[in-house]
C-alpha positions as CSV (number, residue, x, y, z in Angstrom):
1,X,-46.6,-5.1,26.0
2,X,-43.7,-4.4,28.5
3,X,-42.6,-0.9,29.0
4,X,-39.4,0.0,28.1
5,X,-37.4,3.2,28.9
6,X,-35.4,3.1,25.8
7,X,-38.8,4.2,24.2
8,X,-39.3,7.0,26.3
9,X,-38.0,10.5,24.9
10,X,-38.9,13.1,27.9
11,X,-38.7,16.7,26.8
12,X,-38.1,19.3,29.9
13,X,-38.9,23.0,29.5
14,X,-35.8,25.2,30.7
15,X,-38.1,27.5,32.6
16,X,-39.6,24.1,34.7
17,X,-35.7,23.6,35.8
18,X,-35.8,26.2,38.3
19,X,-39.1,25.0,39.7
20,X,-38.3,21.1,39.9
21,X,-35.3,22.3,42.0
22,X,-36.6,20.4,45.4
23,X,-35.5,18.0,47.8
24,X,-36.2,14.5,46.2
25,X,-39.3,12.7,47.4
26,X,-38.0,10.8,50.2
27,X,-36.7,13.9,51.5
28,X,-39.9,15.6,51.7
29,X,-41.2,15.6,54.9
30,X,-37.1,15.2,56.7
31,X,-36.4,17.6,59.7
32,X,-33.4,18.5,62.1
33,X,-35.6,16.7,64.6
34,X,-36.2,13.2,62.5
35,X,-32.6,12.5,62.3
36,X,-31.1,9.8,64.3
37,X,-27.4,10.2,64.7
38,X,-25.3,7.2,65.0
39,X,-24.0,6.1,68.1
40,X,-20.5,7.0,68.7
41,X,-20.4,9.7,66.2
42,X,-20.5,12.9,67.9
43,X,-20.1,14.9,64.6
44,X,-23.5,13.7,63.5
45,X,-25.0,15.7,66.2
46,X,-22.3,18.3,65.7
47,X,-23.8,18.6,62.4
48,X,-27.3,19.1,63.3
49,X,-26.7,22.0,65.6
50,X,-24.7,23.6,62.8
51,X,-27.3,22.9,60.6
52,X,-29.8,24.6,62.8
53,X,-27.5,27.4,63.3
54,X,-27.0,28.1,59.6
55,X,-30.7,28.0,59.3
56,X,-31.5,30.8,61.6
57,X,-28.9,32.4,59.6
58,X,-30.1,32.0,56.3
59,X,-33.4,33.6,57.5
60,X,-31.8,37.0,59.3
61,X,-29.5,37.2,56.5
62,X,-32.8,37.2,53.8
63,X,-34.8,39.1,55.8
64,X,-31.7,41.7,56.3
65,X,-31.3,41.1,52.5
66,X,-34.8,42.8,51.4
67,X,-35.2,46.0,53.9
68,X,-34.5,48.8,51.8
69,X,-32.2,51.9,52.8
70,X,-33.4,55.1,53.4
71,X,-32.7,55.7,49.8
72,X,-35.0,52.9,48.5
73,X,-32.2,50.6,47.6
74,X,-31.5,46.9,49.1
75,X,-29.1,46.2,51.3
76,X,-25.7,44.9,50.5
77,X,-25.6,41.8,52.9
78,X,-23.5,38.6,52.0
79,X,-24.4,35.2,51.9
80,X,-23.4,32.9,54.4
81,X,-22.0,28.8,53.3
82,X,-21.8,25.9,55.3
83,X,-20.0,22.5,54.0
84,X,-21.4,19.6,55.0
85,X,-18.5,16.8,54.5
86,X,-18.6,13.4,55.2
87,X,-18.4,9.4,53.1
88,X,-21.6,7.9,51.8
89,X,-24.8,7.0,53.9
90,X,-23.9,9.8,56.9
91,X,-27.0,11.6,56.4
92,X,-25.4,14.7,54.7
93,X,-28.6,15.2,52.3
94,X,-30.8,14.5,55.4
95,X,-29.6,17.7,56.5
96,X,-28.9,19.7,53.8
97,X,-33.0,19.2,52.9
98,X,-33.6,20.1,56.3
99,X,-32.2,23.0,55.8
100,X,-33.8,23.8,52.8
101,X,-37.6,22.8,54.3
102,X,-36.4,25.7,57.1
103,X,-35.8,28.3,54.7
104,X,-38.1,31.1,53.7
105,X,-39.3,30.9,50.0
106,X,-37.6,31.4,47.3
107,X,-34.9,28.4,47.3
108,X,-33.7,25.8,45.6
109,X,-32.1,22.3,45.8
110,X,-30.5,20.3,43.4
111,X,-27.3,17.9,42.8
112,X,-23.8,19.5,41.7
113,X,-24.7,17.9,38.0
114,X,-28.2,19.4,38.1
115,X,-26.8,23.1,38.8
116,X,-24.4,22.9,36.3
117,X,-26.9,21.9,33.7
118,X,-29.4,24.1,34.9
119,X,-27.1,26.9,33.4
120,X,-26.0,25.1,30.7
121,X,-30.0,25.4,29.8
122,X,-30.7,28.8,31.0
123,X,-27.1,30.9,30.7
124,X,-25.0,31.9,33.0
125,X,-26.5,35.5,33.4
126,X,-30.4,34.3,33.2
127,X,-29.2,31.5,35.6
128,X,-27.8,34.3,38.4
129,X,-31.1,36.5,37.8
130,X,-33.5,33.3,38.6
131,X,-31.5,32.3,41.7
132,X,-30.3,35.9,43.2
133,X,-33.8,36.1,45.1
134,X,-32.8,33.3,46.9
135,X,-32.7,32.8,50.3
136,X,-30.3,29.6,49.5
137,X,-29.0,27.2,47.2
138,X,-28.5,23.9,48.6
139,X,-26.2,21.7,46.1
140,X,-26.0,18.2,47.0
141,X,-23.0,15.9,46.1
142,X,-20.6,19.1,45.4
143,X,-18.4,18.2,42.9
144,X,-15.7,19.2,40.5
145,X,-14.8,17.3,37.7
146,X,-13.1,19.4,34.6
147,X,-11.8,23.4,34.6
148,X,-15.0,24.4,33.2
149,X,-17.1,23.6,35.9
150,X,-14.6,24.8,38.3
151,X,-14.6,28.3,36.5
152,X,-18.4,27.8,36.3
153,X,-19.1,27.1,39.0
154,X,-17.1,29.6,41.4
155,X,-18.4,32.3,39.5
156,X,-22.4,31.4,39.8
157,X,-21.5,31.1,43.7
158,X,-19.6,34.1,43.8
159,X,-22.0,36.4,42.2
160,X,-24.7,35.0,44.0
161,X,-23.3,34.9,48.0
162,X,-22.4,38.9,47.1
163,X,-26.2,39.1,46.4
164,X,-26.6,37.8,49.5
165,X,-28.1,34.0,48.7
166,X,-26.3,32.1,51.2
167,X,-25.2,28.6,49.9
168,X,-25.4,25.0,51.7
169,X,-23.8,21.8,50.0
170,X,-22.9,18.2,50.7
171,X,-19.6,16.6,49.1
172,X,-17.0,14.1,50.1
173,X,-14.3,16.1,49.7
174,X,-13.5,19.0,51.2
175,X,-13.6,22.7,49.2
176,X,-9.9,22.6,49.8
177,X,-9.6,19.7,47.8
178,X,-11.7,19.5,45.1
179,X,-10.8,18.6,41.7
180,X,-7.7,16.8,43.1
181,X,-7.2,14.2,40.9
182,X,-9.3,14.7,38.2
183,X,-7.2,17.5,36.4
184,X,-4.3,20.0,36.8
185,X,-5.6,21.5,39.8
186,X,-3.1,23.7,40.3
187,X,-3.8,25.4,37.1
188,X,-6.8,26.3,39.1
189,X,-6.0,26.8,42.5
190,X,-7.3,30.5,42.7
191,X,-11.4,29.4,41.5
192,X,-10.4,26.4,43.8
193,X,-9.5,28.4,46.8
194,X,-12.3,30.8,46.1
195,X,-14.9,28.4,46.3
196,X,-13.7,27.2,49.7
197,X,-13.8,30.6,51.1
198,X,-17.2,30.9,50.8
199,X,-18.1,27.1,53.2
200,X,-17.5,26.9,57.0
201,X,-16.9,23.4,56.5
202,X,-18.1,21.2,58.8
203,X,-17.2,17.0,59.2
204,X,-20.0,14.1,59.0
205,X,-18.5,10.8,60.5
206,X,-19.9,7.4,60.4
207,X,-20.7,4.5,58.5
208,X,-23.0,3.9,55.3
209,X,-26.6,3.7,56.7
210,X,-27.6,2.4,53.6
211,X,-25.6,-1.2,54.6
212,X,-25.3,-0.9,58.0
213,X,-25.8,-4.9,59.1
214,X,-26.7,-5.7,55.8
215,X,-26.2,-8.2,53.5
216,X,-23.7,-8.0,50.8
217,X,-25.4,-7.1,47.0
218,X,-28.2,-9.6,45.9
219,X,-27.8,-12.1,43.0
220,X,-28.6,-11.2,39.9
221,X,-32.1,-12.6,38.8
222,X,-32.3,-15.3,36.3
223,X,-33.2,-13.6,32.9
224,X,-37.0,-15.6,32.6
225,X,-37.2,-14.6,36.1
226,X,-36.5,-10.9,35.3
227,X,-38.7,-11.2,32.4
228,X,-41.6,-12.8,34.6
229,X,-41.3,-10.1,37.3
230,X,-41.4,-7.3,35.3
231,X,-44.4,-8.4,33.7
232,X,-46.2,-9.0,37.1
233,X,-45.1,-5.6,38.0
234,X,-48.2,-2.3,37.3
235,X,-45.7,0.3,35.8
236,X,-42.4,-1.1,35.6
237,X,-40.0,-1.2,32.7
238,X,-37.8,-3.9,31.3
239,X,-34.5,-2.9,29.5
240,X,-31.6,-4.1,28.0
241,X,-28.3,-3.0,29.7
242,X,-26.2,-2.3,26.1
243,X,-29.6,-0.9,24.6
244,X,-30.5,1.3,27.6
245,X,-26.6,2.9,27.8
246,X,-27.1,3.9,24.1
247,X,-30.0,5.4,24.9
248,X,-29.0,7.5,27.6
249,X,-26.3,8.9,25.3
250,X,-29.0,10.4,23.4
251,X,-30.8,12.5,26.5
252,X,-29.2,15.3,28.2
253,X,-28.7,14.1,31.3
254,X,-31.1,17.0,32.7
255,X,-34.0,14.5,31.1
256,X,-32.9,11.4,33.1
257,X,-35.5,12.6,35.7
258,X,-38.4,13.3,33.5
259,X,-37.4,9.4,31.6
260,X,-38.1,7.5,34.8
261,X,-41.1,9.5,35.9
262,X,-44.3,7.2,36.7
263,X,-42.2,4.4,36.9
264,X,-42.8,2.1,39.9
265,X,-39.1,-0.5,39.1
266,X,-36.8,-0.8,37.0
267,X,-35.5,-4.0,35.7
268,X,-32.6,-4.2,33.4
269,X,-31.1,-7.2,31.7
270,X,-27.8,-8.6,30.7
271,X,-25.7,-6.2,33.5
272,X,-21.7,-6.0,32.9
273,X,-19.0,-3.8,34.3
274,X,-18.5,-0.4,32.0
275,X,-15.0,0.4,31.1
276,X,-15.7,3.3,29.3
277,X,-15.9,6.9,31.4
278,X,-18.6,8.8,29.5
279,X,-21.0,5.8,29.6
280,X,-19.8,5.1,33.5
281,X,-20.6,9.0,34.0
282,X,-24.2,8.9,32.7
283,X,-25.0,5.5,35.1
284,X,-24.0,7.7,37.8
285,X,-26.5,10.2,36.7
286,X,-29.1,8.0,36.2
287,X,-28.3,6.1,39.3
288,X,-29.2,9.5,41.3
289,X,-32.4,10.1,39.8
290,X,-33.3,6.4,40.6
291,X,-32.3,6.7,44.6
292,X,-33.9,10.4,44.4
293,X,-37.4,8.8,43.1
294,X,-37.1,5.6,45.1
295,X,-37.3,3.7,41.9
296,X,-36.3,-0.2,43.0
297,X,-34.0,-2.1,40.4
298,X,-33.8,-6.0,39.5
299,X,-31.3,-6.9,37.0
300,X,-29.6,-10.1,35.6
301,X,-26.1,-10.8,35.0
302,X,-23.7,-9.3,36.8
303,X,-24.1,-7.9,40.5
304,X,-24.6,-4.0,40.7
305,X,-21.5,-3.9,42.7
306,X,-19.7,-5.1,39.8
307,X,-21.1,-2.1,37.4
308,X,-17.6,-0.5,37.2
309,X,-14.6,-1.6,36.1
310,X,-11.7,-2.0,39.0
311,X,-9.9,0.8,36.3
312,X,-12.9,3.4,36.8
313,X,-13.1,2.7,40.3
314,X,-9.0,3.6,41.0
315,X,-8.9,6.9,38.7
316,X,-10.5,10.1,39.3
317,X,-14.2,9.5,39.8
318,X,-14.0,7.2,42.2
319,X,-15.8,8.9,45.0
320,X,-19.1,9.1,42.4
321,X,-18.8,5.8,41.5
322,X,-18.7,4.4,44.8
323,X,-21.7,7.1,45.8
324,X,-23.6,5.0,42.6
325,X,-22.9,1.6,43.7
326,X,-24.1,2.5,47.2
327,X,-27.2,3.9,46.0
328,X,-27.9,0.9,42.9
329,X,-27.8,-1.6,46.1
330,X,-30.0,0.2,48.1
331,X,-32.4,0.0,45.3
332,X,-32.2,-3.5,44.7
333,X,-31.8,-4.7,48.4
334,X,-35.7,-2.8,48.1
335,X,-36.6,-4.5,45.1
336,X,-35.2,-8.0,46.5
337,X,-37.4,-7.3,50.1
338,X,-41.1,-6.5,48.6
339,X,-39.9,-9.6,46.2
């Protein structure tokens, strides 16, 4: 019988969210050295000396961090930040896992959306205590979407640079500007300003590796075809679009990992663009999970550039839908090769 994911219903221990915080797979074995910048893009290799640099700080600033005063206390040292800021496909989480692989133990890595609901799991307060030992936070795809996380989030990075964990992220917007269009951001401008004190902010330029010289999306499979492949495929999973967006609205988000986990592709049927946010919002999620496992994906209907209305893709969230769409092709440009 086919597997389907809409019969999966993962359960994730809060106390395994601090240890699952790693680079994804692909990013395992990543270094300063193993990436390529792009031809004409000086800040690409602008980056990687910076990222080096920060690196070699993260480690003095730990070490300095843990050597106790005379009077058996630790040292008051605060973290350092660096902003890595640049459009889709640059390499930014290239680097930010290299700097994570260079750092001394303990760290942790993990998307803007995974932070935020790794406190949501823990606390705030049990969340700070698991992360002050530290030597650094990397977030990836830094990214502010409603007051609360702003508030949240400034806070959590606050309390724990002044303990001395120094923080690296990756956005496409720079801290000055976050949360611009997405809500009264003036209402906010302090936690706003805040958080961009703590980043040196450094640029990323350069096109989308992802479709550099590359065909535009594939067409959709034929739904027997869909059907056939999935069958032929060890470990894969066949899914309704409509049923598998209901389903999602049913996990936490923080599950999306654990719901794909074992699975070798992912082939969803009857694809159509999303008009409504929430249900947009959880695609995204799941989207990253996918491109973080390596999952490939096969659909039928529409094309996976087409997921998102032209509405969702001019308001607010535009930036993460676009990251999405980037990532979904990837995926099925993969699927569409080994075909």
């Amino acid at each position: 019988m086919q597997e389907r994911l809409v019969d999966r219903h993962p359960e994730v221990p809060a106390d395994q969210l601090v240890a699952q915080m790693v680079p994804p797979p692909m990013f395992d074995e990543v270094s300063f050295d193993s990436y390529i910048p792009a031809p004409g893009e000086p800040s690409q290799a602008a980056a990687v000396r910076k990222g080096e640099e920060f690196s070699r700080q993260v480690a003095k600033i730990h070490q300095t961090v843990n050597k106790k005063t005379l009077f058996g206390k630790k040292k008051v040292v605060s973290g350092a930040g660096l902003y890595l800021d640049g459009g889709f496909g640059v390499g930014k989480t290239h680097l930010l896992a290299s700097i994570f692989h260079n750092a001394p133990a303990p760290k942790s890595f993990g998307t803007f959306g995974e932070l935020t609901n790794l406190v949501g799991a823990l606390g705030f307060n049990n969340a700070v205590e698991r992360l002050a030992g530290n030597s650094v936070l990397c977030i990836d795809e830094f990214e502010l979407d409603d007051p609360g996380d702003t508030m949240l989030v400034s806070r959590l990075l606050t309390e724990l640079s002044a303990r001395g964990v120094s923080i690296a992220a990756t956005s496409n917007t720079l801290p000055g500007q976050l949360g611009e269009g997405r809500f009264a951001a003036q209402d906010f401008l302090r936690e706003i300003k805040k958080l961009g004190s703590i980043f040196e902010a450094v640029r990323v330029d350069g096109p989308d590796y992802r479709h550099r010289d590359l065909p535009p999306a594939p067409d959709p499979a034929a739904p027997a075809v869909l059907t056939e492949r999935a069958a032929a495929t060890p470990h894969a999973t066949l899914d309704d679009f409509d049923e598998l967006l209901k389903h999602l609205s049913t996990l936490h988000p923080s599950k999306y990992g654990a719901l794909i986990a074992g699975v070798s592709a992912v082939f969803i049927a009857g694809v159509h663009p999303v008009t409504d946010q929430a249900v947009a919002l959880r695609i995204v999620v799941l989207a990253d999970r996918l491109y973080d496992a390596g999952v490939p994906v096969t659909v039928s209907g529409a094309k996976l550039d087409e997921i998102f209305s032209q509405e969702m893709l001019d308001g607010g969230y535009r930036k993460k839908y676009l990251r999405a769409v980037s990532r979904l092709l990837a995926l099925s440009r993969f699927e569409a090769a080994t075909a």
